[in-house]
N, CA, C and O atoms as CSV, one atom per row, in Angstrom:
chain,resi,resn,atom,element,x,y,z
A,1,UNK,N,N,172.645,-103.811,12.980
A,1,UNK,CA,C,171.577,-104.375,13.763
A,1,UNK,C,C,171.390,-105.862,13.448
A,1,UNK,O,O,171.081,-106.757,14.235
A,2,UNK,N,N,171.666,-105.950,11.995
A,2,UNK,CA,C,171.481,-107.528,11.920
A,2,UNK,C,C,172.201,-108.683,12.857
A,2,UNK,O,O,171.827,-109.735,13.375
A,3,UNK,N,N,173.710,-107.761,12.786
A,3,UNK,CA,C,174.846,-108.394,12.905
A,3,UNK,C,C,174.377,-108.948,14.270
A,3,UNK,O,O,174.523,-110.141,14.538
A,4,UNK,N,N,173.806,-108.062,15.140
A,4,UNK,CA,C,173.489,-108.477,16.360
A,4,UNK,C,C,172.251,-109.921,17.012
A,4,UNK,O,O,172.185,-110.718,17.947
A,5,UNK,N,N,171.467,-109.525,15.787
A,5,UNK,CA,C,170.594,-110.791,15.665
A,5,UNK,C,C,171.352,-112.529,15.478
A,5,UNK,O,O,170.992,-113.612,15.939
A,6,UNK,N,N,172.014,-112.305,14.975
A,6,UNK,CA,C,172.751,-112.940,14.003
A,6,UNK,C,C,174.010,-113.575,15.489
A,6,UNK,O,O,174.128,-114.754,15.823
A,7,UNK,N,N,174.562,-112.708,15.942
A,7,UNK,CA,C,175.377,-113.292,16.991
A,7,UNK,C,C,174.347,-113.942,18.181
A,7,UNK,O,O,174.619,-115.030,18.689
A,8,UNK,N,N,173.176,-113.197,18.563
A,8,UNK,CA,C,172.658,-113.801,19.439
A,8,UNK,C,C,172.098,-115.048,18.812
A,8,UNK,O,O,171.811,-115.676,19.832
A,9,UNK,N,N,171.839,-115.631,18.052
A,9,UNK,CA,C,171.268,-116.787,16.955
A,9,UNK,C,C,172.401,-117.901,17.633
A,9,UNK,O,O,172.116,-118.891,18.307
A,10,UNK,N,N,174.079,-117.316,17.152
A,10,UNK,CA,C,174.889,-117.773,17.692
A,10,UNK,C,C,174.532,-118.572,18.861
A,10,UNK,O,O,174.088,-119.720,18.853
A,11,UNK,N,N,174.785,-117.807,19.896
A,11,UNK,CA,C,174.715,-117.799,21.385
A,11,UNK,C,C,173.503,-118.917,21.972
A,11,UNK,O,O,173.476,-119.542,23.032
A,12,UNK,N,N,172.588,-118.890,20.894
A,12,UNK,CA,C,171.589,-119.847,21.211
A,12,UNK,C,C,171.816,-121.193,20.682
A,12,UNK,O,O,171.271,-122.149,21.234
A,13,UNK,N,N,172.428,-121.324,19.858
A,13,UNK,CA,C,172.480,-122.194,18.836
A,13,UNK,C,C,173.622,-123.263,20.157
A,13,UNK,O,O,173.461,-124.250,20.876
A,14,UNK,N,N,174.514,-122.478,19.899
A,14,UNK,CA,C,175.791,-123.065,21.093
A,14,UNK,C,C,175.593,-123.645,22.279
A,14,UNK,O,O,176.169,-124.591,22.816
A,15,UNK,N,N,174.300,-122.651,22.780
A,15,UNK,CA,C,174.042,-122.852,24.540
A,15,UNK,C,C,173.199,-124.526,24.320
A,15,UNK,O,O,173.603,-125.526,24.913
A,16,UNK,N,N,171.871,-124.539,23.264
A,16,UNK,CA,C,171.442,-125.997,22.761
A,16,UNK,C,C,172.608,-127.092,22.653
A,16,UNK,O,O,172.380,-128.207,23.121
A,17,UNK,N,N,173.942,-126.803,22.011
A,17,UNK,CA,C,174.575,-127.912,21.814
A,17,UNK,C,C,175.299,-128.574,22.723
A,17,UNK,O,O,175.608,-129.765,22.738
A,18,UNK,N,N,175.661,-127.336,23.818
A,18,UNK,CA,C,176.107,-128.094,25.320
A,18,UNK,C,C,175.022,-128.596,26.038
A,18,UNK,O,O,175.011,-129.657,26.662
A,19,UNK,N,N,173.786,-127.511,25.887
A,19,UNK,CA,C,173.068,-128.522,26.864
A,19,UNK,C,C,172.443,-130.165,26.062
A,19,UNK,O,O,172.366,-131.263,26.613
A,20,UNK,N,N,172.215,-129.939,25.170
A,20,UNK,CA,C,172.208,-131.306,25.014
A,20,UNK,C,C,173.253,-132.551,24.855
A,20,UNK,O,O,172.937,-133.741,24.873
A,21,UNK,N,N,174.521,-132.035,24.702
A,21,UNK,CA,C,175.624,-133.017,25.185
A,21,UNK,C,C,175.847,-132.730,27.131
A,21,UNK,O,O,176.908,-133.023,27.683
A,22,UNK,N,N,175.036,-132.328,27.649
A,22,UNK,CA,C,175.461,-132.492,28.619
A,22,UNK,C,C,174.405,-133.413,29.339
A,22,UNK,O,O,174.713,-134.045,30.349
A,23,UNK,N,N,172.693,-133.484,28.580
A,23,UNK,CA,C,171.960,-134.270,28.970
A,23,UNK,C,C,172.316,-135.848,28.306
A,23,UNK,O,O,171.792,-136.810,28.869
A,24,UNK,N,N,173.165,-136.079,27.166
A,24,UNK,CA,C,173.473,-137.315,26.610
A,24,UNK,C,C,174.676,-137.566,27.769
A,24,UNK,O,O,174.908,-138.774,27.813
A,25,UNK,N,N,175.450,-136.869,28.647
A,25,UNK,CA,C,176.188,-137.240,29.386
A,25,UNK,C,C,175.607,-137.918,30.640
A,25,UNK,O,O,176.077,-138.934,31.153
A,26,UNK,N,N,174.772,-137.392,30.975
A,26,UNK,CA,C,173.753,-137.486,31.877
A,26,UNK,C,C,173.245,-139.152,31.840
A,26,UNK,O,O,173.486,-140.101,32.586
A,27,UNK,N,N,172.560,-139.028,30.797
A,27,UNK,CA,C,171.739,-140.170,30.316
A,27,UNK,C,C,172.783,-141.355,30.368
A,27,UNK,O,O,172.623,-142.226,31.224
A,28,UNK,N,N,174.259,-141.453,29.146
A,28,UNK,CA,C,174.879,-142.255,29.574
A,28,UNK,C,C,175.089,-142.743,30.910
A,28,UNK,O,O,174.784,-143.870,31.299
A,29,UNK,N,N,175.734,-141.651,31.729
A,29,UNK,CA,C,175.920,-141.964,33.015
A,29,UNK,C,C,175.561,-142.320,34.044
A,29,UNK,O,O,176.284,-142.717,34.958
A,30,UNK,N,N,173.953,-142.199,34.048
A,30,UNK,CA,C,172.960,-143.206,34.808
A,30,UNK,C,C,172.594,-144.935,33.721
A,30,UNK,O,O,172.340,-146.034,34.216
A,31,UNK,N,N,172.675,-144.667,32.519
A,31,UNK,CA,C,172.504,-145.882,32.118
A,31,UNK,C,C,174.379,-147.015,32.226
A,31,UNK,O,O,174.540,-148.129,31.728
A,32,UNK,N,N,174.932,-146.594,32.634
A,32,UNK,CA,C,176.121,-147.633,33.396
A,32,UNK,C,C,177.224,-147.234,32.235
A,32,UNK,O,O,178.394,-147.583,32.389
A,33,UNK,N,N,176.835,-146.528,31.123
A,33,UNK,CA,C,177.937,-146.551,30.802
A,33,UNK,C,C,179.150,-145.176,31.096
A,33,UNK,O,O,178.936,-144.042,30.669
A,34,UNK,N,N,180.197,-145.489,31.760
A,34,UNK,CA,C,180.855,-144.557,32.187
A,34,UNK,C,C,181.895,-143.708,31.235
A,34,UNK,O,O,182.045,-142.496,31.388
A,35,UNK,N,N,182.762,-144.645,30.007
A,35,UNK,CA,C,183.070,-144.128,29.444
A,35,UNK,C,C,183.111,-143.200,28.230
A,35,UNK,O,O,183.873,-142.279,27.936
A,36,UNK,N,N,181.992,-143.764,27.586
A,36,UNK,CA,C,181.023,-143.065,26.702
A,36,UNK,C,C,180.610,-141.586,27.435
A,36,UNK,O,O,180.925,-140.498,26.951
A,37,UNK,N,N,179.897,-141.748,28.608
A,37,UNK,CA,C,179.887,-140.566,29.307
A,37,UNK,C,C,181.121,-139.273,29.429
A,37,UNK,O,O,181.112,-138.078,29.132
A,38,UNK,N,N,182.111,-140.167,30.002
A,38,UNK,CA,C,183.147,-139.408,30.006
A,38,UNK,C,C,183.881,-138.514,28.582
A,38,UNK,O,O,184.512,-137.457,28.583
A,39,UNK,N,N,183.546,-139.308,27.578
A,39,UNK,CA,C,183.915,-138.955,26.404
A,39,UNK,C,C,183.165,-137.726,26.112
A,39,UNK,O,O,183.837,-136.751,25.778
A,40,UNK,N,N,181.539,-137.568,26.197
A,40,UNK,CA,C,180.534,-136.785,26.031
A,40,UNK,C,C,181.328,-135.471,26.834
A,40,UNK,O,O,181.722,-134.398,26.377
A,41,UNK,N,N,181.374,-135.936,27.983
A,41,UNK,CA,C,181.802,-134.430,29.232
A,41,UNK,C,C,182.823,-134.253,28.497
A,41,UNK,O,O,182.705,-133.210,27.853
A,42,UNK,N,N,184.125,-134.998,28.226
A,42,UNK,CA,C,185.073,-134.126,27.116
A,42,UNK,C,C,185.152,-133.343,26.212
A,42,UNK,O,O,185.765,-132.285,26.073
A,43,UNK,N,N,184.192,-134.176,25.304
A,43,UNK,CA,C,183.522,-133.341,23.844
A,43,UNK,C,C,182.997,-132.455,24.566
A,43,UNK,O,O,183.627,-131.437,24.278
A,44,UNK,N,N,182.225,-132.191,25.339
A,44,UNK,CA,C,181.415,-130.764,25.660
A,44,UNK,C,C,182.644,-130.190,26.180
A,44,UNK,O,O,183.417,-129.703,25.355
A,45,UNK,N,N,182.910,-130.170,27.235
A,45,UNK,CA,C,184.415,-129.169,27.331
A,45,UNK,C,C,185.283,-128.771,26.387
A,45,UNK,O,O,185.912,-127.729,26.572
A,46,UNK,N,N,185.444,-129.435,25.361
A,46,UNK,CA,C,186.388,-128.958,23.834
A,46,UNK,C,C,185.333,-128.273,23.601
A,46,UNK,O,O,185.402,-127.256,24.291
A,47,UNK,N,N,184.049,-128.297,22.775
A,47,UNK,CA,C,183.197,-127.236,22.311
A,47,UNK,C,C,183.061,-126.207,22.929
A,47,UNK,O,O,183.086,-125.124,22.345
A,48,UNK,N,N,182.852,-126.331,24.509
A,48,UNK,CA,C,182.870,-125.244,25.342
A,48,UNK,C,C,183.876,-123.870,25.079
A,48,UNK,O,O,183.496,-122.724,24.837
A,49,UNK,N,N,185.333,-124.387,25.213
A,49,UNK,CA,C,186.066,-123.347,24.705
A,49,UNK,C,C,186.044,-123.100,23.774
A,49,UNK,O,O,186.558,-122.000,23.570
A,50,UNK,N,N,185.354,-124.004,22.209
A,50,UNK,CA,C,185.863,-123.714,21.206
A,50,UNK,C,C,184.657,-122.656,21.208
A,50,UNK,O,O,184.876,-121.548,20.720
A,51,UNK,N,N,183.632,-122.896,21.637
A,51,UNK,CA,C,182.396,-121.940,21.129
A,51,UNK,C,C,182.927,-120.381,21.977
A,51,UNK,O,O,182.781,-119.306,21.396
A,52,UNK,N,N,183.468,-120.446,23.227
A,52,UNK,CA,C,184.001,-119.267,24.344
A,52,UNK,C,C,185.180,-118.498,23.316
A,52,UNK,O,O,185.247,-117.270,23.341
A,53,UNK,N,N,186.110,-119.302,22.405
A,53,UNK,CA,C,186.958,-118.553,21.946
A,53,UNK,C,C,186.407,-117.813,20.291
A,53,UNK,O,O,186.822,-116.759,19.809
A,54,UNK,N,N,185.675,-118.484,19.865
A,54,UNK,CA,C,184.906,-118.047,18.425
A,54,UNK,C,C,183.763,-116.900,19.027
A,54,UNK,O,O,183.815,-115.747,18.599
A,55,UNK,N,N,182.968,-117.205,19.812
A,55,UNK,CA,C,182.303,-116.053,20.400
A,55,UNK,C,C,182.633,-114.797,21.116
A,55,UNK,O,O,181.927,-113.795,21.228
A,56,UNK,N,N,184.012,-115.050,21.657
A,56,UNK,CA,C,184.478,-113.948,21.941
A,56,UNK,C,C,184.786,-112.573,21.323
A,56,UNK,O,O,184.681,-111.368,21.553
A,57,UNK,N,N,185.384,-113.762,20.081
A,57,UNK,CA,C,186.011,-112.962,18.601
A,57,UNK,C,C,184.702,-112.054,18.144
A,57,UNK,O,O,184.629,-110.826,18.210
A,58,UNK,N,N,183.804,-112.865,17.719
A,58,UNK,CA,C,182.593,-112.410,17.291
A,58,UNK,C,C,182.570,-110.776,18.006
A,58,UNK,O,O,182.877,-109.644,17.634
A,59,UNK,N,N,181.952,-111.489,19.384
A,59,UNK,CA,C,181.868,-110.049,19.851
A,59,UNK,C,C,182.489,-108.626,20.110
A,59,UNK,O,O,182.164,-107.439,20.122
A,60,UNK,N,N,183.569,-109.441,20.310
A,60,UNK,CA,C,184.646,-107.927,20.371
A,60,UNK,C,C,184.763,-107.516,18.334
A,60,UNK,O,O,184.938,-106.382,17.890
A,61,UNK,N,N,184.721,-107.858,18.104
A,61,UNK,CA,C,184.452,-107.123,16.732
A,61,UNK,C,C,183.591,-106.260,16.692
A,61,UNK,O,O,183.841,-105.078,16.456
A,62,UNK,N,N,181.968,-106.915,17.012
A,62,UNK,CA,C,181.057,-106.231,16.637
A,62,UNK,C,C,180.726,-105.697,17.670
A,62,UNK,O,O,179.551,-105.332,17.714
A,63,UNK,N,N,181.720,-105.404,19.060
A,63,UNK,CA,C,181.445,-104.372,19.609
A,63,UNK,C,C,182.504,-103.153,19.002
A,63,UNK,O,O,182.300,-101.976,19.300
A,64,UNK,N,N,183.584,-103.533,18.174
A,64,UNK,CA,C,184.329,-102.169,17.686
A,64,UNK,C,C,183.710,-101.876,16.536
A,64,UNK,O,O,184.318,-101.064,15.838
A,65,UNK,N,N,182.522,-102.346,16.043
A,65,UNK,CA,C,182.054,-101.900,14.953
A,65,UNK,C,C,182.293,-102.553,13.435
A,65,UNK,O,O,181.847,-101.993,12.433
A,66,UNK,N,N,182.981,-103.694,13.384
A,66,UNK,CA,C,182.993,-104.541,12.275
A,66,UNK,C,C,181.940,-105.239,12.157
A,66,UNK,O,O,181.290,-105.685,13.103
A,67,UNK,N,N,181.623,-105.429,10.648
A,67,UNK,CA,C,180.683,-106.113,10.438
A,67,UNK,C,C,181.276,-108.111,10.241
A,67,UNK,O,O,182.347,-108.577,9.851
A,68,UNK,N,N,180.075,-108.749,10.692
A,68,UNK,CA,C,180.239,-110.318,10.403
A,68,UNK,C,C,180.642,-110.769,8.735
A,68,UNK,O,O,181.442,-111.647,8.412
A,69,UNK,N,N,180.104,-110.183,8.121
A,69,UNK,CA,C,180.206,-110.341,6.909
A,69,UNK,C,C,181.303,-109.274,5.763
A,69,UNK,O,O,180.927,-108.175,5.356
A,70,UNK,N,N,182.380,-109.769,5.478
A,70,UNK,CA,C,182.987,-108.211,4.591
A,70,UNK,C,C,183.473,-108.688,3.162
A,70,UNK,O,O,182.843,-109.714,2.906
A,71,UNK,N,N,183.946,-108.513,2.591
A,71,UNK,CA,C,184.378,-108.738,0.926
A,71,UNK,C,C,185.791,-110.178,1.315
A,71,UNK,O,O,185.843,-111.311,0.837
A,72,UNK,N,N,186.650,-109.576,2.226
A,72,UNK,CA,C,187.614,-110.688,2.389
A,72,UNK,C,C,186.992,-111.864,2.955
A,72,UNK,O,O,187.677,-112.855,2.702
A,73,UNK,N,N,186.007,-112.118,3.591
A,73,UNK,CA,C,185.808,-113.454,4.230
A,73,UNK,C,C,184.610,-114.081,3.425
A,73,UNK,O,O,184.260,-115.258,3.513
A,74,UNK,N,N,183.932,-112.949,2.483
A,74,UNK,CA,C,183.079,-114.005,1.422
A,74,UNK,C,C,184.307,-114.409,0.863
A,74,UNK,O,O,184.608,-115.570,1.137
A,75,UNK,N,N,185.111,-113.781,0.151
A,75,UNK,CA,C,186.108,-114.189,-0.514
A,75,UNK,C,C,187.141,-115.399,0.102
A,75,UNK,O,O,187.565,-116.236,-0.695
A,76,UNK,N,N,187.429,-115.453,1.150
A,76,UNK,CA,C,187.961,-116.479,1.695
A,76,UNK,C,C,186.810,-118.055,1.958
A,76,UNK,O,O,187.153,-119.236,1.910
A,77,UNK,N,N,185.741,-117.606,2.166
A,77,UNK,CA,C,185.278,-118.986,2.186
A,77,UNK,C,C,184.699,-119.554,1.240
A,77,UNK,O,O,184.167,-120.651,1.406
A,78,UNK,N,N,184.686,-118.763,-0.224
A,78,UNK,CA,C,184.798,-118.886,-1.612
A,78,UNK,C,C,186.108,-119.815,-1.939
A,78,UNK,O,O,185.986,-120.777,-2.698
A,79,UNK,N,N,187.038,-119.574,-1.494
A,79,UNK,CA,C,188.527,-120.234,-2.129
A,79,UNK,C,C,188.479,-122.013,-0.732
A,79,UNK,O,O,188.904,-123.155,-0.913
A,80,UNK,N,N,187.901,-121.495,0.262
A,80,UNK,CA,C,187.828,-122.846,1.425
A,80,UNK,C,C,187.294,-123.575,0.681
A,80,UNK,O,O,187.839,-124.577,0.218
A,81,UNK,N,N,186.076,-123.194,0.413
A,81,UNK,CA,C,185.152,-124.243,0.095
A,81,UNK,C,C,185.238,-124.975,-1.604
A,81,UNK,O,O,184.664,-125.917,-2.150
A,82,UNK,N,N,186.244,-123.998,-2.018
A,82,UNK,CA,C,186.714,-125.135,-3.510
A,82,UNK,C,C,187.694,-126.115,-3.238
A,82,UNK,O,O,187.758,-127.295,-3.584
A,83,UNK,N,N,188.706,-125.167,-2.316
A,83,UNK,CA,C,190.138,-126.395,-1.506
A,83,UNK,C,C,189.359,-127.544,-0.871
A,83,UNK,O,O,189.759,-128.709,-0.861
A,84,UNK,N,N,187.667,-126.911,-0.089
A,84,UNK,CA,C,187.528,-128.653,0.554
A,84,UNK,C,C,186.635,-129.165,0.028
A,84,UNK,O,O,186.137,-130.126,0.615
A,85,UNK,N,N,185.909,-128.632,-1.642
A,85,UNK,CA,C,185.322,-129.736,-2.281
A,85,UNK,C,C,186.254,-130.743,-2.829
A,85,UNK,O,O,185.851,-131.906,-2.821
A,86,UNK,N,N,187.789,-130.426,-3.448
A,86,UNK,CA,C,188.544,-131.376,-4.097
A,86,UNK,C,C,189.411,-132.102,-3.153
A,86,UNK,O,O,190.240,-132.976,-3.406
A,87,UNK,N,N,189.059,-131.564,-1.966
A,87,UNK,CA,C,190.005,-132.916,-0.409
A,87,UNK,C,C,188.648,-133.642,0.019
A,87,UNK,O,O,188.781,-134.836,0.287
A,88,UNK,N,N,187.251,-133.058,0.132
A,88,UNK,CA,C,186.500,-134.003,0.426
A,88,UNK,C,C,186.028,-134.989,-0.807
A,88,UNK,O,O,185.165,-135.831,-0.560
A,89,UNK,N,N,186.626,-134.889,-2.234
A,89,UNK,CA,C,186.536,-135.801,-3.433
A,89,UNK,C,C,187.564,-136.767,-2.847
A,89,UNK,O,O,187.158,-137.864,-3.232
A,90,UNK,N,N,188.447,-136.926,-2.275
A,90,UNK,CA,C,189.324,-138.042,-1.932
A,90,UNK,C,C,189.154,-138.342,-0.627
A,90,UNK,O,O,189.525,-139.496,-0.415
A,91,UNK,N,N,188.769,-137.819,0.297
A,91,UNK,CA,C,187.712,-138.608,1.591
A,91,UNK,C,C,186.724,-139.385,0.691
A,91,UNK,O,O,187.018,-140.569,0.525
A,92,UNK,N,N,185.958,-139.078,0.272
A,92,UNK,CA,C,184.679,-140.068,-0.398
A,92,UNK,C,C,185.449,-141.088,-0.893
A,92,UNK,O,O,185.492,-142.177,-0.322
A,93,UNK,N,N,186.337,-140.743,-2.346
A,93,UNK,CA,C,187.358,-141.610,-2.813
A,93,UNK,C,C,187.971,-143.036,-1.589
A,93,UNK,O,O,187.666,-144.223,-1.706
A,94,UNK,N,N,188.773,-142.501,-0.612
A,94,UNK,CA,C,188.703,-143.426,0.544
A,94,UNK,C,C,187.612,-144.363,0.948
A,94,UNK,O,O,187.418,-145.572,1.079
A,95,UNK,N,N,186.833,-142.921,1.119
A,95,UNK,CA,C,186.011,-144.314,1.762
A,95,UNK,C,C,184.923,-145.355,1.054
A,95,UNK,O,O,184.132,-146.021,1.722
A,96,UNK,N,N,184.987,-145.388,-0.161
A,96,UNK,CA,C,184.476,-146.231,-1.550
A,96,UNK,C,C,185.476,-147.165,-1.650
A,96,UNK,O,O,185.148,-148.213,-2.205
A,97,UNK,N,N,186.392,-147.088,-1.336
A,97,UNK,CA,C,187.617,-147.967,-1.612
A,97,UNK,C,C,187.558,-148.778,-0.443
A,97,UNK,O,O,188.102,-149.864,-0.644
A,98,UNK,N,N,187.149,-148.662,0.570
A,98,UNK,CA,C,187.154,-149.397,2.020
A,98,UNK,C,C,185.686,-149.382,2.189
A,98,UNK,O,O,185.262,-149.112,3.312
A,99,UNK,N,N,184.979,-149.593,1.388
A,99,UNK,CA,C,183.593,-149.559,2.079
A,99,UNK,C,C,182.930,-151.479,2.059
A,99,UNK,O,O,181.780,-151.885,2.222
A,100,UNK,N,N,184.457,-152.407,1.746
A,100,UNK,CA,C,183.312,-153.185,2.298
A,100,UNK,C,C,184.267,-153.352,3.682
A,100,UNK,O,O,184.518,-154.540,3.882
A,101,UNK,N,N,184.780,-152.568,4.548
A,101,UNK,CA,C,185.215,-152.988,5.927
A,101,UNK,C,C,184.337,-152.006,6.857
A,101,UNK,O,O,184.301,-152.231,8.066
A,102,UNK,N,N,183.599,-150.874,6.282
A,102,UNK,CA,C,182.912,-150.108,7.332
A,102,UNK,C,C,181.384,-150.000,6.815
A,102,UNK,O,O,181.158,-149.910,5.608
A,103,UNK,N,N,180.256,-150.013,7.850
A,103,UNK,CA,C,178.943,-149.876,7.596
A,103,UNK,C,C,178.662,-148.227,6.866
A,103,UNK,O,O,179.199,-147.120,6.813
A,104,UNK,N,N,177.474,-148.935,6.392
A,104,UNK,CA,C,176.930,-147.511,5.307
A,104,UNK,C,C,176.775,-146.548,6.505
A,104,UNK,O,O,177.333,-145.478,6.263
A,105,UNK,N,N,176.299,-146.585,7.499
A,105,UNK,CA,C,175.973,-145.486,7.864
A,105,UNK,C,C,177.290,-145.017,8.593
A,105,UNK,O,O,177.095,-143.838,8.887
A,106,UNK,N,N,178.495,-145.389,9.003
A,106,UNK,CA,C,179.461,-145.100,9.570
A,106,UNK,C,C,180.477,-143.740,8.242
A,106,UNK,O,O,180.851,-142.567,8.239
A,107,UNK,N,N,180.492,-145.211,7.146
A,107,UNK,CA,C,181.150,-144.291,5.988
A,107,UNK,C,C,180.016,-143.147,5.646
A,107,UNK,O,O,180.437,-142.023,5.918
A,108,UNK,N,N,178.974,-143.160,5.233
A,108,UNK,CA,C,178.052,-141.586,5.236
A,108,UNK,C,C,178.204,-140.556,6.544
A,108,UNK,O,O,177.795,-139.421,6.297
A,109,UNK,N,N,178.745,-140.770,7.953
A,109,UNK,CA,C,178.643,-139.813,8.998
A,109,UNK,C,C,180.562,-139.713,8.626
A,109,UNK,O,O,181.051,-138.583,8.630
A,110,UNK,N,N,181.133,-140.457,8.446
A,110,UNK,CA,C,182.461,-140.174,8.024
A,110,UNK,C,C,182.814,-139.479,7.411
A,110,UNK,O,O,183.584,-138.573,7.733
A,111,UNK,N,N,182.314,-139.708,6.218
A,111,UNK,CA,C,182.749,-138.309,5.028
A,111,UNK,C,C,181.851,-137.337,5.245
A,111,UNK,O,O,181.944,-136.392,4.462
A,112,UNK,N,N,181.003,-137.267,6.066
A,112,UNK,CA,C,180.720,-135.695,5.811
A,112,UNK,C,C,181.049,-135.119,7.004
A,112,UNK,O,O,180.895,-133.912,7.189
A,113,UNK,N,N,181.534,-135.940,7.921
A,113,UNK,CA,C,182.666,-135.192,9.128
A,113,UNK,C,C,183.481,-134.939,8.576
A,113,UNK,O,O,184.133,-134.189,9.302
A,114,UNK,N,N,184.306,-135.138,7.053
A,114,UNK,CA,C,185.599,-135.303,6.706
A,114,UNK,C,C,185.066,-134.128,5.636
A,114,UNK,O,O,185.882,-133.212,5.745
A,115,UNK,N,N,184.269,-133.838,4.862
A,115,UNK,CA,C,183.920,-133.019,4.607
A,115,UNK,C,C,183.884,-131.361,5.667
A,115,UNK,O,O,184.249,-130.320,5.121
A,116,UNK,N,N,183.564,-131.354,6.668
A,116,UNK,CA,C,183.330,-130.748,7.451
A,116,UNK,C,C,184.485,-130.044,8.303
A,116,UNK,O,O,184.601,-129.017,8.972
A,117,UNK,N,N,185.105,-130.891,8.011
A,117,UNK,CA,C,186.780,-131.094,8.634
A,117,UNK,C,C,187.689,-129.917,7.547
A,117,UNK,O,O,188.301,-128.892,7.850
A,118,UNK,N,N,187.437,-130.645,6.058
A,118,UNK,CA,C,188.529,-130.223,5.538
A,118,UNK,C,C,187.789,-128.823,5.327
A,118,UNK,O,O,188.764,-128.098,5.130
A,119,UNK,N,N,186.874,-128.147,5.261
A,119,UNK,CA,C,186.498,-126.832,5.156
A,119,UNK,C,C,186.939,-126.034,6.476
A,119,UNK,O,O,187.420,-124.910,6.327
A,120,UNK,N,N,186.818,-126.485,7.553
A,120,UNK,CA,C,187.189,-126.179,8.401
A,120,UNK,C,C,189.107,-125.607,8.322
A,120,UNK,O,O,189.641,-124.500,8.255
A,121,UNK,N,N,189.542,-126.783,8.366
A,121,UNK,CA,C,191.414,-126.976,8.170
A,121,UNK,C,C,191.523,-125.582,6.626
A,121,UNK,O,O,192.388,-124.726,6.812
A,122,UNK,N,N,190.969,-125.497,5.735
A,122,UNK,CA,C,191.158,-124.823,4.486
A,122,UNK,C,C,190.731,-123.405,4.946
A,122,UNK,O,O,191.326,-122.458,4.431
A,123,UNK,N,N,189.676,-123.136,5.941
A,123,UNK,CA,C,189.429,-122.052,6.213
A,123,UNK,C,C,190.417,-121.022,7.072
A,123,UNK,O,O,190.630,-119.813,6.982
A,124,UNK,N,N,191.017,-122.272,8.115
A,124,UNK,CA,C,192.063,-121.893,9.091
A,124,UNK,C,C,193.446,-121.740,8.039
A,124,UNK,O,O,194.414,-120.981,8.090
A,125,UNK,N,N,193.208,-122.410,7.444
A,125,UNK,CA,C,194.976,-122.149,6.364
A,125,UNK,C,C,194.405,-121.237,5.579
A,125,UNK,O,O,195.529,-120.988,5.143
A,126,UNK,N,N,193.790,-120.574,5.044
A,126,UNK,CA,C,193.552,-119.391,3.807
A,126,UNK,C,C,193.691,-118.162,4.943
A,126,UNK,O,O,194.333,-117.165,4.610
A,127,UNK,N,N,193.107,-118.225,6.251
A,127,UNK,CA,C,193.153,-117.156,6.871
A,127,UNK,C,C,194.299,-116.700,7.035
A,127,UNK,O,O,194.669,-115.575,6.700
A,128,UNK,N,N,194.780,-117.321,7.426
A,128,UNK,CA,C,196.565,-117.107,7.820
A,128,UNK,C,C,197.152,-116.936,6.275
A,128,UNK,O,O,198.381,-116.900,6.339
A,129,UNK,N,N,196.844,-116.861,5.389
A,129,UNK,CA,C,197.506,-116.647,4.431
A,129,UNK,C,C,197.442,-115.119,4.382
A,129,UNK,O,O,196.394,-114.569,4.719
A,130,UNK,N,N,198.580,-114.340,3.952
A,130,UNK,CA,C,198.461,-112.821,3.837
A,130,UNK,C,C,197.979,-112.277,2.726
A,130,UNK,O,O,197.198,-111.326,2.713
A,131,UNK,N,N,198.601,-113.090,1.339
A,131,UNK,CA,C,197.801,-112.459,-0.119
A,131,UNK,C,C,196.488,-112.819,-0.263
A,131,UNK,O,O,196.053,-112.871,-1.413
A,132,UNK,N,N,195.980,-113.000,0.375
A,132,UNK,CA,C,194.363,-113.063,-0.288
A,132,UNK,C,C,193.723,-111.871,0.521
A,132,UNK,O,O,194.134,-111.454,1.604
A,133,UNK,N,N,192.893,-111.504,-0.028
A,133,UNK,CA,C,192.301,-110.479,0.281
A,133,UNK,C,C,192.625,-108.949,-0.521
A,133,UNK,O,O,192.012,-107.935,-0.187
């Protein structure tokens, strides 16, 4: 029952992030700028599928009766998230080393996209790995 709370949380969470990249598309696009806009409608179309293909998964699971949560995927994002604390130590590393060519607030939204990134990339490579678990 949780599980179900928990996906619809999902579903809401997702439906907010298009619609509000689709009102920043909006907004650009009456304020003249076209390509910025266009970029926005892109980014929302990449999220679009990405959220259509992760939600799918979701659901057809927990319509065959798996749970969201099981021993292998705490366990896998246990081993992600040590692989992308010591790759996001050398993103930071980078960007301390170049920080007098980029603004503070560029290098702070940088590394923790790069942070964000490499948990991501570590999560997708541990999965595909067969011995764990």
């Amino acid at each position: 029952m949780k599980s179900k709370y928990v996906f619809m949380f999902l579903v809401l969470i997702c439906s907010l992030i298009i619609i509000g990249l689709t009102m920043l598309a909006g907004q650009l696009f009456s304020d003249g700028r076209f390509y910025e806009s266009i970029a926005a409608i892109l980014g929302m179309l990449g999220l679009l599928i990405l959220f259509a293909i992760v939600l799918k998964k979701i659901y057809i699971g927990l319509k065959s009766g798996f749970p969201l949560k099981d021993e292998r995927t705490t366990k896998l994002k246990m081993y992600a998230a040590g692989y992308a604390y010591f790759a996001s130590l050398y993103i930071w590393l980078i960007i301390l080393i170049l920080h007098r060519h980029i603004q503070f607030d560029d290098a702070l939204i940088t590394g923790l996209f790069g942070m964000v990134l490499s948990f991501g990339i570590s999560l997708i490579v541990l999965n595909k790995r067969k011995g764990l678990g």
